[in-house]
C-alpha positions as CSV (number, residue, x, y, z in Angstrom):
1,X,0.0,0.0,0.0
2,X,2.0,3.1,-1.6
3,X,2.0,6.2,1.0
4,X,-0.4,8.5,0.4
5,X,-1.5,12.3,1.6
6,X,-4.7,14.0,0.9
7,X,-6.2,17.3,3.2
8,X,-7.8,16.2,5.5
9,X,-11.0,17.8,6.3
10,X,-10.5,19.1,10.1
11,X,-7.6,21.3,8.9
12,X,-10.5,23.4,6.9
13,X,-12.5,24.1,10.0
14,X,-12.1,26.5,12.8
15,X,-11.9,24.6,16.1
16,X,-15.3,26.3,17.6
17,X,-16.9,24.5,14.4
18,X,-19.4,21.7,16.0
19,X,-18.0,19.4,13.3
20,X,-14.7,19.8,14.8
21,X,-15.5,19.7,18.1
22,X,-17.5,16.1,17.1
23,X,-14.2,15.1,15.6
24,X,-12.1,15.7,18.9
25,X,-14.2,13.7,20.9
26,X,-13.8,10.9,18.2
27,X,-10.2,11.1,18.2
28,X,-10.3,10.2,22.4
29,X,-12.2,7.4,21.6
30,X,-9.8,6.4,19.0
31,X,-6.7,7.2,21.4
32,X,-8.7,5.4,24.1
33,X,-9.5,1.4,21.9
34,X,-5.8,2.0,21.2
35,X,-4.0,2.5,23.8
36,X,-2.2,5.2,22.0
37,X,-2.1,7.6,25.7
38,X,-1.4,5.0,27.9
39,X,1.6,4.0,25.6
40,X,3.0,7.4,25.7
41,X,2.6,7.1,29.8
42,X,4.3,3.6,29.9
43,X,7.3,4.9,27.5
44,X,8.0,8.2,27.9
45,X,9.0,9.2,31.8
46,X,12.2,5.5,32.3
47,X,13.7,7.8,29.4
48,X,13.8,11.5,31.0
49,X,16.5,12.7,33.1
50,X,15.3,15.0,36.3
51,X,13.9,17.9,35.0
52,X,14.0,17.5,31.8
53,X,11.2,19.0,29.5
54,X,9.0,17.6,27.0
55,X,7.4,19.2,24.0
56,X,4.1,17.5,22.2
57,X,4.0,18.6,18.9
58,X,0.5,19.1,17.5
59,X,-0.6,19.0,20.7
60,X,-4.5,19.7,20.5
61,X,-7.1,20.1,22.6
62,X,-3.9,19.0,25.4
63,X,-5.3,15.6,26.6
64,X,-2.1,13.9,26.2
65,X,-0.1,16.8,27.4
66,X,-2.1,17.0,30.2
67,X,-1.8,13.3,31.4
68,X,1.5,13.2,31.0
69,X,1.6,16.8,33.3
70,X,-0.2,14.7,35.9
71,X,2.3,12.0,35.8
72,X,4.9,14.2,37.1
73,X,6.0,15.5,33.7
74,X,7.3,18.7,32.3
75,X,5.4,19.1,29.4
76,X,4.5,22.2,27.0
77,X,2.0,22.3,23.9
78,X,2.3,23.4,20.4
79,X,-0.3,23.6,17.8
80,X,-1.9,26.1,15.1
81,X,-5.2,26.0,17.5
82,X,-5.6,28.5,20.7
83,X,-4.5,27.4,24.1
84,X,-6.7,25.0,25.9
85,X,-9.3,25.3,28.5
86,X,-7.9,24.3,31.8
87,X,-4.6,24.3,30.0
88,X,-1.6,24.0,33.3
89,X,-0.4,27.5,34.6
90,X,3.1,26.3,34.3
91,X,2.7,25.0,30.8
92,X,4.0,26.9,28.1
93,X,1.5,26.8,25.2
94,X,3.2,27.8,21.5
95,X,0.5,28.3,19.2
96,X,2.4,28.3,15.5
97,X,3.3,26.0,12.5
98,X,5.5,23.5,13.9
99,X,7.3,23.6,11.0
100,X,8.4,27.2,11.6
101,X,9.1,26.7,15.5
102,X,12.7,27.9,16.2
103,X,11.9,27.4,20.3
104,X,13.1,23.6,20.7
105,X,16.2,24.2,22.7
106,X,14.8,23.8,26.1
107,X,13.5,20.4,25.3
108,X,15.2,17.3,25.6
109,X,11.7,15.0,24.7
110,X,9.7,15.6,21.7
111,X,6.0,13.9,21.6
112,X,4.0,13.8,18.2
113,X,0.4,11.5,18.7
114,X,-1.0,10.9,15.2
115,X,0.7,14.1,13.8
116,X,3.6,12.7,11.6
117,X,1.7,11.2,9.0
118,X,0.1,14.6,7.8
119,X,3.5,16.0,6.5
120,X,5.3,15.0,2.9
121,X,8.5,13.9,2.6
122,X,10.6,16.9,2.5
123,X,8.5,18.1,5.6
124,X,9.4,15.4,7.4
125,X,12.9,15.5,6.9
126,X,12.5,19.9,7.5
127,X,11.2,18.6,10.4
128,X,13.9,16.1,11.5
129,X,16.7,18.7,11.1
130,X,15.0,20.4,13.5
131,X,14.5,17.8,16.2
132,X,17.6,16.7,15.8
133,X,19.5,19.7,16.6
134,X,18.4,19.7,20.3
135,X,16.2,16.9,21.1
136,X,17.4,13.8,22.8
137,X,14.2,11.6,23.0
138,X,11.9,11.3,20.5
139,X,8.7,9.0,20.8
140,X,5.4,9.1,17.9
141,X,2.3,7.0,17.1
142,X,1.2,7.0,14.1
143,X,-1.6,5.3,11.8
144,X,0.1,1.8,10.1
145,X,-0.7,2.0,6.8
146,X,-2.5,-1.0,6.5
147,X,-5.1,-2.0,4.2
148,X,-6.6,-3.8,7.1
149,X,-6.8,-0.7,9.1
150,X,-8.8,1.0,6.8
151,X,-11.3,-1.9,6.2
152,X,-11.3,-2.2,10.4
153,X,-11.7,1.9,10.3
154,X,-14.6,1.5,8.0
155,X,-16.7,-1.1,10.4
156,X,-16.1,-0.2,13.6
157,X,-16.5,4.2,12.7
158,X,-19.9,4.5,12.7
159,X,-20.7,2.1,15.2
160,X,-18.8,4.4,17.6
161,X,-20.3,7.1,16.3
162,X,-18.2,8.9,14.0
163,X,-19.3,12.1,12.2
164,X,-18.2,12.5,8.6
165,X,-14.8,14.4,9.3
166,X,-13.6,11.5,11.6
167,X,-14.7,9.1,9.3
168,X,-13.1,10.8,5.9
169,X,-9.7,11.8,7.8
170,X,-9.8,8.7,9.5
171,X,-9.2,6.7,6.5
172,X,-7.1,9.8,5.2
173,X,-5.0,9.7,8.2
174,X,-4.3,5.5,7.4
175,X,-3.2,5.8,3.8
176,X,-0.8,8.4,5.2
177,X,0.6,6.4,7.8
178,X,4.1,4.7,8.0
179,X,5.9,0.9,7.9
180,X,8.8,-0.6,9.0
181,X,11.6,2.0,8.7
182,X,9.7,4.5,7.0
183,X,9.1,7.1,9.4
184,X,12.8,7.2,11.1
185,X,14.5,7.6,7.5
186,X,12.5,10.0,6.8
187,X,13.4,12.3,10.3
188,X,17.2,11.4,9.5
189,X,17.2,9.3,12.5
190,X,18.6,6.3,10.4
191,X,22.2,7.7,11.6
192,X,24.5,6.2,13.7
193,X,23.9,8.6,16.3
194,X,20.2,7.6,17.2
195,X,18.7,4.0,18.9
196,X,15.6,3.7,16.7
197,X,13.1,1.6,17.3
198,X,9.5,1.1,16.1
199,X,6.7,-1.8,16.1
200,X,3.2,-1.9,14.6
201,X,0.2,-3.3,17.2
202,X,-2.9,-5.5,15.9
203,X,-4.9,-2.4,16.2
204,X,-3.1,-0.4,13.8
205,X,-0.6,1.9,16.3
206,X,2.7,2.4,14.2
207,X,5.3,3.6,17.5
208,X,8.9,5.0,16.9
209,X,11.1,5.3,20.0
210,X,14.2,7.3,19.2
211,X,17.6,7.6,21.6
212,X,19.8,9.6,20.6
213,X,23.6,8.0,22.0
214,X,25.4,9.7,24.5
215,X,28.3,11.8,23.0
């Protein structure tokens, strides 16, 4: 199944738009059958040093951010759409193009949940210049490109209730998604300086786990 990108219809709504707002409560569900939070939970704090800080990229409505705040984590936000409500007071919230953002010294741990797959090639590897300058840790969950997953998508979406944004970017999102190596080579994390490693679960979670080694 050749990769894939399309628009995707959320990134043509404004995020009051009830549409949207439908689509964000789809996206917990779909974070919650896959396990995609507690994953990030489970990974990310064995590999952070005391005090270090952690940036999601594409951050959201700042569920994931949030958990990972109440587990003990320093963690800030980015994303094109407006600081959350009940957002921490000792968060920083960076609402830009992450693919401008200039700010990533402070931050040892970068975090992307289902963000990757929405950028082409020479994006992504824009974007892994970037991270690789500063960061240290870098963990992502992704959509595996699967044929199943889509066919899976298909079923189980409107039984759970799915409006048509979730449902179109949904299967969008899939066809965009990454296997095997994919996503690493195309950060620049295929080096000898980085510990990559990344595993596809039954449900369709494509995770990267990237070291970089000690100097």
């Amino acid at each position: 199944m050749q990769r894939t990108l399309q628009p995707e219809l959320l990134d043509s709504l404004a995020s009051t738009d009830p549409a949207a707002l439908h689509n964000r409560r789809d996206l917990r569900i779909t974070n919650c059958v896959m396990g995609n939070h507690r994953w990030f939970l489970r990974s990310l704090p064995p590999l952070l040093g005391p005090g270090e800080r952690v940036l999601e990229l594409g951050a959201g409505t700042g569920e994931l951010a949030r958990r990972l705040h109440r587990a003990g984590l320093n963690v800030d936000g980015l994303d094109l759409w407006p600081r959350p409500d009940g957002w921490p007071s000792s968060a920083a919230w960076h609402r830009t193009d992450l693919l401008e953002f200039s700010g990533g010294a402070p931050y040892a741990a970068v975090v992307g949940n289902l963000i990757f797959h929405q950028f082409d090639p020479a994006q992504l590897a824009a974007l892994g210049a970037n991270l690789r300058a500063h960061s240290r840790v870098i963990l992502a969950c992704e959509p595996a490109r699967r044929r199943f997953s889509q066919a899976l998508f298909g079923v189980f979406a409107p039984l759970l209730g799915a409006n048509h944004v979730s449902r179109h970017d949904g299967l969008v999102s899939i066809a965009a998604g990454f296997r095997g190596d994919e996503l690493p080579r195309l950060l620049g994390l295929e080096t000898a300086g980085w510990n990559v490693h990344c595993a596809t679960t039954a449900l369709g979670a494509y995770r990267m786990v990237a070291i970089r080694h000690p100097s």
